[in-house]
VODREN-903583 format. One record per residue (C-alpha): residue number from 1; z, x, y. Coordinates in nm, 4 decimals. Each point is the difference from the previous one (the first is absolute). Last residue first. Layout:
{NUM,{Z,X,Y}},
...
//
This chain:
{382,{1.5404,-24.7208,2.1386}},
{381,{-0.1635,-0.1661,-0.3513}},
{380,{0.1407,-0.3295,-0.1301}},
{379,{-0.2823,-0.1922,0.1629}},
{378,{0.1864,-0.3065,0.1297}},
{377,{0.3374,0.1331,0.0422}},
{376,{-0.0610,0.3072,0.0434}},
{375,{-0.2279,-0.0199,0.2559}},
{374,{0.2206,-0.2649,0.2049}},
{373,{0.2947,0.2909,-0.0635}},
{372,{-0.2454,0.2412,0.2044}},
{371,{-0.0618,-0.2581,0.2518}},
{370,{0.3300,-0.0619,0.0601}},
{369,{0.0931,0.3753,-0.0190}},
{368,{-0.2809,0.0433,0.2760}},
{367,{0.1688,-0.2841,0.1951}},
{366,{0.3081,0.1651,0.0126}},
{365,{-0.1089,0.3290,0.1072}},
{364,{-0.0655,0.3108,-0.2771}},
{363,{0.1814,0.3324,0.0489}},
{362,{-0.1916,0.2737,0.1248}},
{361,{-0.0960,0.3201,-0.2563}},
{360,{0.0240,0.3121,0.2164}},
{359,{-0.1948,0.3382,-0.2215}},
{358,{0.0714,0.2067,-0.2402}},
{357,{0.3738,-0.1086,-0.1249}},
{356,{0.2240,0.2867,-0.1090}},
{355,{0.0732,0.2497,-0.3018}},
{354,{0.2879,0.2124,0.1150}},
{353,{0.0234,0.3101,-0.1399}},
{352,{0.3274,0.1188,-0.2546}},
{351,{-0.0113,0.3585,-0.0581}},
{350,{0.1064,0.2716,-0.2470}},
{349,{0.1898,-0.2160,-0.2386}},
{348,{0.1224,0.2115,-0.3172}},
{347,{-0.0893,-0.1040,-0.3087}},
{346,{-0.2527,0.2239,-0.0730}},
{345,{-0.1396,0.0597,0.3458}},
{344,{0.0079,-0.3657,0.1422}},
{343,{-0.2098,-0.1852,0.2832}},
{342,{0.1185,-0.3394,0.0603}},
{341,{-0.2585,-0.1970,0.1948}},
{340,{0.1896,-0.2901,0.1796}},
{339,{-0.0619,-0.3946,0.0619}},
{338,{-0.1100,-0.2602,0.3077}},
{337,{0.1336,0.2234,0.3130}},
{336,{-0.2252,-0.1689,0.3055}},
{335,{-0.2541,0.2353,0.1274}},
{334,{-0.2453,-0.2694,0.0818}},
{333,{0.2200,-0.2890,0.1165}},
{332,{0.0164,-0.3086,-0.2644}},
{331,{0.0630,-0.3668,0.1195}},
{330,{0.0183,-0.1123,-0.2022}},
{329,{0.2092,-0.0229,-0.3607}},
{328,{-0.0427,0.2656,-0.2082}},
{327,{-0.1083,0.0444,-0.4308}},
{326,{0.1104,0.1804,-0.2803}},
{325,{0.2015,0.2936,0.1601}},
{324,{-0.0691,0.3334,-0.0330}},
{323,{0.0718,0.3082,-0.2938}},
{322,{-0.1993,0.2844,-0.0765}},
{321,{0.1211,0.2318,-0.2245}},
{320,{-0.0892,0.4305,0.0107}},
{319,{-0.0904,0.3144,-0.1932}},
{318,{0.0393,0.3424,0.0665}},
{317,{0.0521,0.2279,-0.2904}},
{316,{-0.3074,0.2325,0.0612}},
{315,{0.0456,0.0771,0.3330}},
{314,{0.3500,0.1499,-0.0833}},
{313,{-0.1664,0.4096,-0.0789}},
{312,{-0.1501,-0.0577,0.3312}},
{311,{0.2797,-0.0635,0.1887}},
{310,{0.0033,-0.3212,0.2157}},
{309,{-0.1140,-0.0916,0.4054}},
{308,{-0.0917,-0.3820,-0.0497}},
{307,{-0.3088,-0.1556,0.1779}},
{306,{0.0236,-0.3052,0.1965}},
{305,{-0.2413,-0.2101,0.1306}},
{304,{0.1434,-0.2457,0.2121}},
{303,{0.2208,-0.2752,-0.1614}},
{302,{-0.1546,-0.0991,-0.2960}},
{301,{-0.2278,-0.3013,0.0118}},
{300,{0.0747,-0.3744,-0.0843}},
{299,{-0.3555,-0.2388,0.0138}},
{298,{0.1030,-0.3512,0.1583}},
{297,{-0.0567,-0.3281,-0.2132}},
{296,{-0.0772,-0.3499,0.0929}},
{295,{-0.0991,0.0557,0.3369}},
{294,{0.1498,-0.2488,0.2950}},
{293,{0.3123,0.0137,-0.1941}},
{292,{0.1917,-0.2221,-0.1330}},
{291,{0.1770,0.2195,-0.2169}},
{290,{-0.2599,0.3002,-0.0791}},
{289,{-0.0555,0.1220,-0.3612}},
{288,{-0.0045,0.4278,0.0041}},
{287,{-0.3230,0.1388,-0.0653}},
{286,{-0.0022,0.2666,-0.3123}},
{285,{0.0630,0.3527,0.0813}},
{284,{-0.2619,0.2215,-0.1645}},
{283,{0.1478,0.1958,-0.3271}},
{282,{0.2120,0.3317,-0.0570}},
{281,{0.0909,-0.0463,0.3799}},
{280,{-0.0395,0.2952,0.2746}},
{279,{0.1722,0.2988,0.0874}},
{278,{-0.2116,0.2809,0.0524}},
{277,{0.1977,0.3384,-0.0972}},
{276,{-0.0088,0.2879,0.1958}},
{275,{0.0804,0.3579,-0.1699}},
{274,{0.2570,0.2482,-0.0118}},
{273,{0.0752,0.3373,-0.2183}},
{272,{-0.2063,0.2445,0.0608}},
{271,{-0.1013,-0.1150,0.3607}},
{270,{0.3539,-0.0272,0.1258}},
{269,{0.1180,0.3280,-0.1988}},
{268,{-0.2948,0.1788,0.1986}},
{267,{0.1162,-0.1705,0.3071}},
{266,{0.3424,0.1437,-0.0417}},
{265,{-0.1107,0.3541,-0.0793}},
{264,{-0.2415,0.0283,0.3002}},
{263,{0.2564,-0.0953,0.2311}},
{262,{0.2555,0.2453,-0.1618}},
{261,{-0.2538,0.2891,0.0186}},
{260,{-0.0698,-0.1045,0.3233}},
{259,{0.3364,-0.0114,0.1348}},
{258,{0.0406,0.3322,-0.1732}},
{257,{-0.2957,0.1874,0.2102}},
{256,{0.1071,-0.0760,0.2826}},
{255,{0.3586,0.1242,-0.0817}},
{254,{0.3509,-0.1119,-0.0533}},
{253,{-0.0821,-0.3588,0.0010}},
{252,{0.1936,-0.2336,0.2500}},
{251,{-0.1629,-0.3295,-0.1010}},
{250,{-0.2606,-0.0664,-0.2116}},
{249,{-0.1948,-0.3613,-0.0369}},
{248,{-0.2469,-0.1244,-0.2987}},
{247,{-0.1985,-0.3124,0.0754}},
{246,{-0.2172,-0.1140,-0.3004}},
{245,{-0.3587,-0.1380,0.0021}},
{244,{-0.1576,-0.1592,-0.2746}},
{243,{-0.3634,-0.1284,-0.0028}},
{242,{-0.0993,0.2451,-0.2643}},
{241,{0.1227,0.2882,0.2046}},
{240,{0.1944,-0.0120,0.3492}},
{239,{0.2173,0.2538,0.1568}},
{238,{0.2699,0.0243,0.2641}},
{237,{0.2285,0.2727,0.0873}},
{236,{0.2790,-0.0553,0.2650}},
{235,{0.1038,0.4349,0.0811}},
{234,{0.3186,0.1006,0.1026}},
{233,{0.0880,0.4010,0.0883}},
{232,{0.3213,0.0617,0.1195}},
{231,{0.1429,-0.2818,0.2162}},
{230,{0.2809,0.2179,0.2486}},
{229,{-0.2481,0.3027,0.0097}},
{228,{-0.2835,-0.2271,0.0825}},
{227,{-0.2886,-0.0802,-0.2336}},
{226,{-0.2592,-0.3216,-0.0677}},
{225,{-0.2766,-0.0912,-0.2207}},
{224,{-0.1658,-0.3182,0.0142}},
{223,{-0.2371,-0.2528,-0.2068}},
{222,{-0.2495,0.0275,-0.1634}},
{221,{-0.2696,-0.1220,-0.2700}},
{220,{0.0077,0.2486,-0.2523}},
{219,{-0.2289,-0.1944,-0.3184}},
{218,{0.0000,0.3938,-0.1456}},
{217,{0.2778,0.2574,0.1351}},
{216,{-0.2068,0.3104,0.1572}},
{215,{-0.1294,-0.0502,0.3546}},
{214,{0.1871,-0.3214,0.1086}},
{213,{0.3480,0.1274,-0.1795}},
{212,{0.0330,0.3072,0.2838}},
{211,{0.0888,-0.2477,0.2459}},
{210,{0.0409,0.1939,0.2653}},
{209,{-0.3782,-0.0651,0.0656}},
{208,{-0.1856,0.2401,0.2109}},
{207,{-0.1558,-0.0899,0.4048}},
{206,{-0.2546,0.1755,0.2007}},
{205,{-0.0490,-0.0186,0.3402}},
{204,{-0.3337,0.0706,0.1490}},
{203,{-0.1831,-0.2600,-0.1933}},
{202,{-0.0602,-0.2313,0.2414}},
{201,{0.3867,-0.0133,0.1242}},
{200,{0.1362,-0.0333,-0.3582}},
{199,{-0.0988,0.1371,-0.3059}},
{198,{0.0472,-0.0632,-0.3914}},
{197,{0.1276,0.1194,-0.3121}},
{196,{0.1559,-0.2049,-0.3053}},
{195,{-0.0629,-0.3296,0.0935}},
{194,{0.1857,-0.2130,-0.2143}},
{193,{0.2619,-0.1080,0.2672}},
{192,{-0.2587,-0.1177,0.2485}},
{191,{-0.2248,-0.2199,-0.2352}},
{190,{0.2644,-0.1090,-0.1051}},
{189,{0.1806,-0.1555,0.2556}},
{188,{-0.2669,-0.3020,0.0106}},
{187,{0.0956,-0.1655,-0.2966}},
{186,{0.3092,-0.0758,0.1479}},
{185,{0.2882,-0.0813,-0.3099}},
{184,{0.0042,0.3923,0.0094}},
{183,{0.2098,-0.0263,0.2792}},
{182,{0.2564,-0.3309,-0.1291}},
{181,{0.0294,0.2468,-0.3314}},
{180,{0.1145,0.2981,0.2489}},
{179,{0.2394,-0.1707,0.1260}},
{178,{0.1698,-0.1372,-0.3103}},
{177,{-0.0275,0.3208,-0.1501}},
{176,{0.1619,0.1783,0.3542}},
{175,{0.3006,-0.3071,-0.0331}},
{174,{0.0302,0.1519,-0.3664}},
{173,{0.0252,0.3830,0.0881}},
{172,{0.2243,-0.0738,0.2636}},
{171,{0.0063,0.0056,0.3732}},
{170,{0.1538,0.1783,0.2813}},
{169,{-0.1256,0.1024,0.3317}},
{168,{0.1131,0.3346,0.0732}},
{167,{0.2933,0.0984,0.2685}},
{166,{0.1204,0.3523,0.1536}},
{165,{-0.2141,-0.0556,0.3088}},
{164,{-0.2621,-0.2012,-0.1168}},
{163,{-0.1920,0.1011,-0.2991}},
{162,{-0.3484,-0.0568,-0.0927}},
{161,{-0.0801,-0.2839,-0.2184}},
{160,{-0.3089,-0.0942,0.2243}},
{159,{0.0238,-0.3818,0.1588}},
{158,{0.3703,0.0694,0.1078}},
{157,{0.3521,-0.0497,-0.1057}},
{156,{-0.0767,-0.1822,-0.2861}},
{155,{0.2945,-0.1708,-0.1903}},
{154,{-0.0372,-0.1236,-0.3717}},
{153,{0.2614,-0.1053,-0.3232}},
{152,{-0.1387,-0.3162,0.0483}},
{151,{-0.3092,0.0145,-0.0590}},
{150,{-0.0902,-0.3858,-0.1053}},
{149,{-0.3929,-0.0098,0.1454}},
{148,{0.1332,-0.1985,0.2950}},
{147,{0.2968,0.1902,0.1032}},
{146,{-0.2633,0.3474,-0.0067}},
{145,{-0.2020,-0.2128,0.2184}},
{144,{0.2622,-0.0514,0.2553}},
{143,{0.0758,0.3814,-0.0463}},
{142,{-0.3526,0.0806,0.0798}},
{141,{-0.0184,-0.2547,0.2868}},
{140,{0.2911,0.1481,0.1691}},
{139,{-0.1901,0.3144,-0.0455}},
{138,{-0.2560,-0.1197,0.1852}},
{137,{0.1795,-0.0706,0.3091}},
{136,{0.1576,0.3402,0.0287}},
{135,{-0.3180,0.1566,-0.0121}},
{134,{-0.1125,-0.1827,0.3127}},
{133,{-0.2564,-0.2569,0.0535}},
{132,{0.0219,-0.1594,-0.3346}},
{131,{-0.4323,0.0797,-0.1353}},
{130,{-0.0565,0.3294,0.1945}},
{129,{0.3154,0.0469,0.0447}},
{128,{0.0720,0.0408,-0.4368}},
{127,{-0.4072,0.1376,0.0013}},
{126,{0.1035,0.2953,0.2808}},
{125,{0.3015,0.0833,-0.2286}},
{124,{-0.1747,0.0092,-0.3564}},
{123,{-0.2868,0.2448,0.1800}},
{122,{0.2512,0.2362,0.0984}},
{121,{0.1863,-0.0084,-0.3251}},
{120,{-0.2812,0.0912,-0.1989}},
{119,{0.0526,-0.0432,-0.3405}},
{118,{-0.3212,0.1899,-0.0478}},
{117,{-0.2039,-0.2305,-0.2762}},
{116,{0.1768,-0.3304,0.1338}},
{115,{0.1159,0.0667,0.3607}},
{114,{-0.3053,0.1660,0.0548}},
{113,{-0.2562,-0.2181,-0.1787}},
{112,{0.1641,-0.2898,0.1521}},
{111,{-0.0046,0.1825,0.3190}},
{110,{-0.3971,0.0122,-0.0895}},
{109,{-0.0587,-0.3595,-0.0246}},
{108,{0.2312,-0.1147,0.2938}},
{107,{-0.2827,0.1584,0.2186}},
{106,{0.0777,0.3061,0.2133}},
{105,{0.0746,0.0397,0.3399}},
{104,{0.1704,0.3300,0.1814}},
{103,{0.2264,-0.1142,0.3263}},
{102,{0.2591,0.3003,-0.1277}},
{101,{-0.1394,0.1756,-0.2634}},
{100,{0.0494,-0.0465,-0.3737}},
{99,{0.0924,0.3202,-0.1936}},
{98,{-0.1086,-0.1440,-0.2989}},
{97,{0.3522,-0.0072,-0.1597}},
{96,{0.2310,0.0920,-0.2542}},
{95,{0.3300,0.1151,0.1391}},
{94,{0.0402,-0.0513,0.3973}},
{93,{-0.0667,-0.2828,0.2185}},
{92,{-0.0846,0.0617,0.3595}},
{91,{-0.3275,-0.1690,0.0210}},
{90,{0.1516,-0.3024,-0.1201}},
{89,{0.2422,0.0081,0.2477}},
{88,{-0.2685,0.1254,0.3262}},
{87,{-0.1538,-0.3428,-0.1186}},
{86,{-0.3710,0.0133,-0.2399}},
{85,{-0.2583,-0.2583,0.0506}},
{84,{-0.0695,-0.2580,-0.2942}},
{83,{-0.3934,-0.1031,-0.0283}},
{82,{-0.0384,-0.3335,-0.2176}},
{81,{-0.3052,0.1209,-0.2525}},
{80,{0.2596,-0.0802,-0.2962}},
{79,{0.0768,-0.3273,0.1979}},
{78,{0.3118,-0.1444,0.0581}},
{77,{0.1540,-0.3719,0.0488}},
{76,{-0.2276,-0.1264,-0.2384}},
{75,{0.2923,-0.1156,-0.2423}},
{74,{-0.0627,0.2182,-0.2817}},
{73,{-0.0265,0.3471,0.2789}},
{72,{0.3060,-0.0826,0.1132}},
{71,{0.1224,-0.0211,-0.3476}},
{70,{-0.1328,0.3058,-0.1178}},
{69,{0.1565,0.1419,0.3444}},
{68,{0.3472,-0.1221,-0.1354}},
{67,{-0.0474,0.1446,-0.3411}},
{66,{-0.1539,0.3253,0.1469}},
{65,{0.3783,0.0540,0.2031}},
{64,{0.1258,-0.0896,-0.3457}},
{63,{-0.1620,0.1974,-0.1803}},
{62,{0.1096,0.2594,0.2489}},
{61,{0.3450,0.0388,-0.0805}},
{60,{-0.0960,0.1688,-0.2627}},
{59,{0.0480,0.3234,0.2376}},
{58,{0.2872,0.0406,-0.0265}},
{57,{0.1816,-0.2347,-0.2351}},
{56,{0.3964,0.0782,0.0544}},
{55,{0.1849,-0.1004,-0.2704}},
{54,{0.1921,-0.2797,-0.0998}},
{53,{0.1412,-0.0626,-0.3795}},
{52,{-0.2502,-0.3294,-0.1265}},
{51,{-0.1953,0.1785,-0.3063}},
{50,{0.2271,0.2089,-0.1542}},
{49,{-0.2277,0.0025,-0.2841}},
{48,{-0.2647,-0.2428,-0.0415}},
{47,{-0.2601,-0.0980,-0.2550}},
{46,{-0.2379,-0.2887,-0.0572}},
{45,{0.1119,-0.2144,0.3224}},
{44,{-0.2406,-0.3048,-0.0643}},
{43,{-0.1714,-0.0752,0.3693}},
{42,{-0.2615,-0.2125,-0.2070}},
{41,{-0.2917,0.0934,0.1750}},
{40,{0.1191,0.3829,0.0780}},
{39,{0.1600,0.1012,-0.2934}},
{38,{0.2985,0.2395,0.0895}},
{37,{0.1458,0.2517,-0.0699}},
{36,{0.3584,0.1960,0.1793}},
{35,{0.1285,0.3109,0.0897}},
{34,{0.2745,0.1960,0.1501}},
{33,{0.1851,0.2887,-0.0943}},
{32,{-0.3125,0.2216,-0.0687}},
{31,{-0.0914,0.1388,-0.3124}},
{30,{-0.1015,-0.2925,-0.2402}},
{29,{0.2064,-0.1904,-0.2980}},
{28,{-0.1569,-0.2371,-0.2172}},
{27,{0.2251,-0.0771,-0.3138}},
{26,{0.0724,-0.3671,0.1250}},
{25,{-0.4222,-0.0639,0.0705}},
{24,{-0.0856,0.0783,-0.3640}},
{23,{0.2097,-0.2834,-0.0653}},
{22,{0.3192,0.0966,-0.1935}},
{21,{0.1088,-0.1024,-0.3577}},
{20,{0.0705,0.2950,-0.1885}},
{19,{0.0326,0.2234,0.2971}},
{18,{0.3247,-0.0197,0.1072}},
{17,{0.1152,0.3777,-0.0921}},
{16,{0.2631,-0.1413,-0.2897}},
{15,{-0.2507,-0.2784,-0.1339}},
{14,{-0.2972,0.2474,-0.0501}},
{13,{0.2487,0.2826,-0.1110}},
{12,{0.1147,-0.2362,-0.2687}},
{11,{-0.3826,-0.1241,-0.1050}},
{10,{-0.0698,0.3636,-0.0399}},
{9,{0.2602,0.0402,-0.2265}},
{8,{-0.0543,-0.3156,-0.1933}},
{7,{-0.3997,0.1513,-0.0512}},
{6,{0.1421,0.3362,-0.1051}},
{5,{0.2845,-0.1703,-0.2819}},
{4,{-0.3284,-0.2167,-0.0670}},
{3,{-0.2589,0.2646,-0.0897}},
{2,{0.2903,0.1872,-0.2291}},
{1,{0.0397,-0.2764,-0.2219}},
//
């Protein structure tokens, strides 16, 4: 029938071009040459393309530079009213800035809010000697960092992104994701890289985002733009909705407005098509007998409390086994492995989570099993 020679055809051009079987997330393709999506909680890499070729970052760089003062700032070792005074180097930066004097103060509040709204460079040199001494120093401590967090396609020259000489820092749209997901782990950043418009210096000095997503991309929640002639224009987006947020990273666009465009488009496919899924047992975990334990039983939990990053259109065929052992000997140590959660989409296993013991269970002393085969012996109950 004629219906069928037409469906058979398009099946054929399905299977020639790829498509009959591809993830929504194989056929995505956006304008820039480097890219990559991420969830934030789970770190699940939705989407990348060319993800871990070097580039220069520009002025990215400065997630980390607000990574490291986050952390400062974590372990009480800075103060947003701290006052930072301003070196003849800081005051001699050039590209974005504040035009930061010489011997000027101001509190480590608003060079967040320059370094973060304004990229300015001033400001992000004053904080890296502010906090290491020298400039030098702190970028040690970025790249040490940058070890730590796993980026290791990274070098920073300096605590800005601006060039030195004829050299760039380098980086790579994945090592700026994982970055930019150990920022936005701070609470605190936020309510610096959502602001839109602000001032510094008592109002005298006003400040714009570059982030053009904060004003018109709903759930927007940061994180950086940057540009030099050798990185283009680069841009890490973040945005939350529905207690989801996704990471989406641009490297080397053509034009401002593109790396937007492509930012935008790679969140909106995140939110479309993406959702967290609570992972927890069809039915309550039964106690687990004790061996000569000081408890009879100890209660097995799951490991953390993980949710699952999954495609919306899958939620629906998730399902999962339980399996743990029947009983274990004391003593028990509260996190000890005692069984799995197998979670499966179809038939295909999606995750495996430990399920482990809640709490220490000591083992019993020789005269407590005396007295506890006594009981049994004369009462037939333990």
């Amino acid at each position: 029938m004629k219906w069928k020679r037409i469906l058979a055809a398009l099946l054929l051009i399905a299977v020639l071009t790829g498509t009959a079987n591809a993830s929504p997330a194989e056929t995505l393709r956006v304008d820039v040459p480097f890219a990559i999506l991420m969830e934030k909680e789970t770190g699940t890499v939705i989407f990348e393309q060319d993800a871990d070729t070097q580039t220069a970052p520009a002025s990215i760089t400065k997630i980390m530079t607000t990574l490291l003062i986050m952390e400062e700032i974590e372990a009480g070792r800075l103060s947003l009213d701290d006052m930072v005074t301003g070196s003849a180097r800081a005051a001699s930066m050039g590209g974005s800035q504040v035009y930061l004097e010489e011997g000027e103060q101001m509190s480590v509040r608003d060079m967040l809010k320059a370094i973060i709204i304004s990229s300015a460079n001033d400001c992000s040199v004053a904080m890296a000697e502010h906090i290491a001494g020298t400039e030098e120093a702190f970028t040690a401590r970025m790249n040490e960092r940058a070890a730590e967090l796993g980026m290791t396609n990274t070098h920073f020259l300096n605590s800005t992104g601006l060039p030195e000489g004829d050299s760039e820092s380098l980086t790579t749209a994945r090592d700026v994701a994982l970055m930019s997901r150990a920022l936005i782990a701070h609470d605190l950043v936020k309510e610096f890289t959502t602001i839109w418009m602000d001032t510094v210096r008592g109002g005298e000095f006003g400040l714009n985002n570059t982030n053009r997503l904060i004003f018109y991309y709903e759930g927007a929640t940061g994180l950086k733009t940057g540009f030099t002639q050798t990185a283009m224009y680069c841009l890490a987006a973040t945005a939350e909705r529905d207690g989801v947020e996704f990471i989406a990273v641009v490297l080397h666009g053509a034009t401002s407005d593109g790396r937007f465009e492509a930012a935008k488009e790679l969140l909106n496919f995140a939110f479309a098509g993406y959702t967290l899924v609570n992972v927890q047992p069809a039915e309550v975990l039964r106690p687990l007998r004790v061996e000569l334990g000081a408890a009879d039983t100890v209660q097995p939990v799951l490991a953390g409390h993980p949710r699952l990053l999954m495609e919306k259109r899958a939620a629906p065929n998730v399902h999962q086994t339980v399996e743990m052992v029947e009983a274990v000997p004391a003593p028990v140590t509260a996190g000890q492995n005692l069984g799995t959660l197998t979670v499966y989409e179809g038939e295909t296993v999606i995750a495996v989570i430990p399920i482990v013991a809640g709490d220490d269970v000591e083992k019993l002393g020789t005269m407590q099993v005396f007295g506890k085969f006594l009981r049994l012996l004369f009462t037939g109950a333990l």
